[in-house]
Residue, then its C-alpha position, 0 to 999 in steps of 0.5 A: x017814094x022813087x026818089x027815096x030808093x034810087x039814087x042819081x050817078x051823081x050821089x053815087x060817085x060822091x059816094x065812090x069819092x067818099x069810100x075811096x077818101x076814108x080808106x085812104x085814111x085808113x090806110x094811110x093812119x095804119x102805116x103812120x101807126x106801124x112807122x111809129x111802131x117800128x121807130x119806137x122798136x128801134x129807139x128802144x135798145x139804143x135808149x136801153x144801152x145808153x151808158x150810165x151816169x158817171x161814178x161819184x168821186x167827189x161824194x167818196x172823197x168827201x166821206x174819206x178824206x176827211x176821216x184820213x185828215x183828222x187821224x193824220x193830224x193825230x199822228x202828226x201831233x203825235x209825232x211831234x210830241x214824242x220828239x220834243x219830250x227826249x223819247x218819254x213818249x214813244x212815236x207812232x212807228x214804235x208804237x205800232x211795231x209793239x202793237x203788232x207784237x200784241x195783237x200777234x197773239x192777244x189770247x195768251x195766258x202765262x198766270x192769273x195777272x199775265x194775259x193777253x189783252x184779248x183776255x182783258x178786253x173779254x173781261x171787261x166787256x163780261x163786267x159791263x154786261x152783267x152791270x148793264x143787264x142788271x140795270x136794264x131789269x131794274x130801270x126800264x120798268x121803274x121808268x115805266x113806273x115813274x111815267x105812269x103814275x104821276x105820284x110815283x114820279x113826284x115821289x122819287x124826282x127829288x131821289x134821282x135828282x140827289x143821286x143821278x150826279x154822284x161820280x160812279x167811282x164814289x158808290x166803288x167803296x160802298x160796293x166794296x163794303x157790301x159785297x166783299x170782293x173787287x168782282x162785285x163792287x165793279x158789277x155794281x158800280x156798273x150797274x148805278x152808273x147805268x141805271x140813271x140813263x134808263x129810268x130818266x129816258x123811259x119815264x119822259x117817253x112814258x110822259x110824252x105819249x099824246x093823251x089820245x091814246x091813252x083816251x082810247x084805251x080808256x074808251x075801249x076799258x083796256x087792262x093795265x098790262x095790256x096799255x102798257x104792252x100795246x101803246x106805252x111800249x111802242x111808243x117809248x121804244x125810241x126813248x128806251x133805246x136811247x137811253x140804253x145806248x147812253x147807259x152802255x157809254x157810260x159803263x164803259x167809260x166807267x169800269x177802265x176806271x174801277x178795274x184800275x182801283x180793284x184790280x184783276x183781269x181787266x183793260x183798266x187794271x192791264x193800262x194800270x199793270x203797264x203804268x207800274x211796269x212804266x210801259x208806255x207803249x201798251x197804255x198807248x196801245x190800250x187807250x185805242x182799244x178802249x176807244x175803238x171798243x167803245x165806238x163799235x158799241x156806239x155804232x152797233x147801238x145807234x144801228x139798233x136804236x134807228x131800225x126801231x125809230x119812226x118819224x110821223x107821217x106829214x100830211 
């Protein structure tokens, strides 16, 4: 019992040792943990102020030179061309200085057949919305119609393969016939040509939608409205939206060619005005226009289509 109380001085001293041992430690982990504190605090700023990665010049010059090439080559041949046909083509330099003078004033009127290309291009594109619209109300739900119901699409299969490759120029007179005035005919030229693109894409989204989904919704008894509302037209809003961008191309492409043959206001009929006048310049100048209308379409289009497509998730 004594010998379990009281220790020896011995036993005490070891003890001393062993406290004065661990404060040390203590002691000396405290500073090694400020040093390393205060290290880090230093480092810190000069890590913070360290100068950015340098400026990519090769990625800008591989996305612009190219471009300035390939229309520097077309103005090359260009040149070329107007020198060896003795001036029946006029060069870029003469070209650009009438396009100036045009586009100085694109909006002016001086009479019904005597506007400003501003005019004709407005019109054009008005025509090429009201074809296109009307298209789009008519063929996104056929192509709705044709994917759903495997009857209707065997049903008129056979009619868009007969009619989808007549050339639109071709439905012009049939237009003329009915609707008895230019303005229509061009409309509804628009409009077939459109259509096509809308209903064939549509209907193959339709088709491609996995026969899960359409299972659930069986499962669950959803009604027809609501299959379409919440899983067909989720699911085929990429295809609709391609086969909108390929219908808004080809109007465009097409209604140059129907306004040359019904006249009025119009880019076509205004190319068409300058050939009689034999101003090549302004038909140059027009066939430019008519490009970079066409490739800002393209463009806004592809940005809408991508904002709405999805890619599925890789597990």
């Amino acid at each position: 019992m004594v010998s379990a109380v009281f220790h020896s001085p011995l036993s005490a001293e070891a003890e001393a040792i062993a406290i004065k041992s661990a404060a040390s430690k203590a002691i000396n982990t405290r500073a090694l943990g400020l040093k390393h504190s205060e290290s880090t605090a230093m480092t810190a700023p000069i890590a913070s102020t360290a100068p950015s990665s340098p400026f990519d010049w090769r990625g800008v010059i591989m996305a612009v030179l190219p471009p300035v090439l390939g229309l520097g080559l077309l103005v090359g041949i260009w040149a070329l061309v107007s020198l060896g046909t003795a001036s029946s083509i006029p060069s870029p330099l003469e070209t650009a200085k009438q396009a100036i003078s045009i586009f100085s004033d694109p909006f002016y009127r001086k009479g019904p057949n005597d506007q400003g290309v501003g005019w004709n291009v407005l019109m054009s594109l008005e025509r090429v919305a009201m074809g296109f619209g009307l298209a789009a109300v008519v063929g996104i739900p056929a192509g709705f119609i044709i994917g759903r119901f495997d009857f209707l699409g065997r049903m008129f299969n056979p009619l868009i393969s007969l009619l989808r490759p007549v050339s639109p120029l071709a439905w012009l007179p049939i237009g003329l016939l009915v609707f008895k005035g230019a303005n229509p005919a061009a409309i509804w030229t628009i409009f077939i040509c459109s259509i096509w693109p809308m209903i064939i894409n549509t209907a193959v989204g339709v088709q491609r939608v996995p026969q899960d989904y359409m299972n659930v919704a069986r499962v669950l008894n959803l009604s027809e409205w609501k299959i379409v509302t919440k899983i067909l037209f989720p699911a085929v809003l990429p295809y609709m939206l391609t086969g909108v961008r390929l219908a808004v191309g080809t109007a465009w492409l097409v209604i140059v060619a129907a306004e040359m043959l019904t006249g009025g206001v119009g880019i076509g009929f205004w190319v068409w005005d300058e050939w009689n006048n034999l101003n090549v310049k302004n038909i140059i100048i027009a066939i430019f226009v008519i490009g970079i209308v066409g490739l800002v379409l393209e463009y806004l289009l592809i940005k809408i289509a991508t904002a709405f497509t999805f890619e599925e998730v890789k597990s």
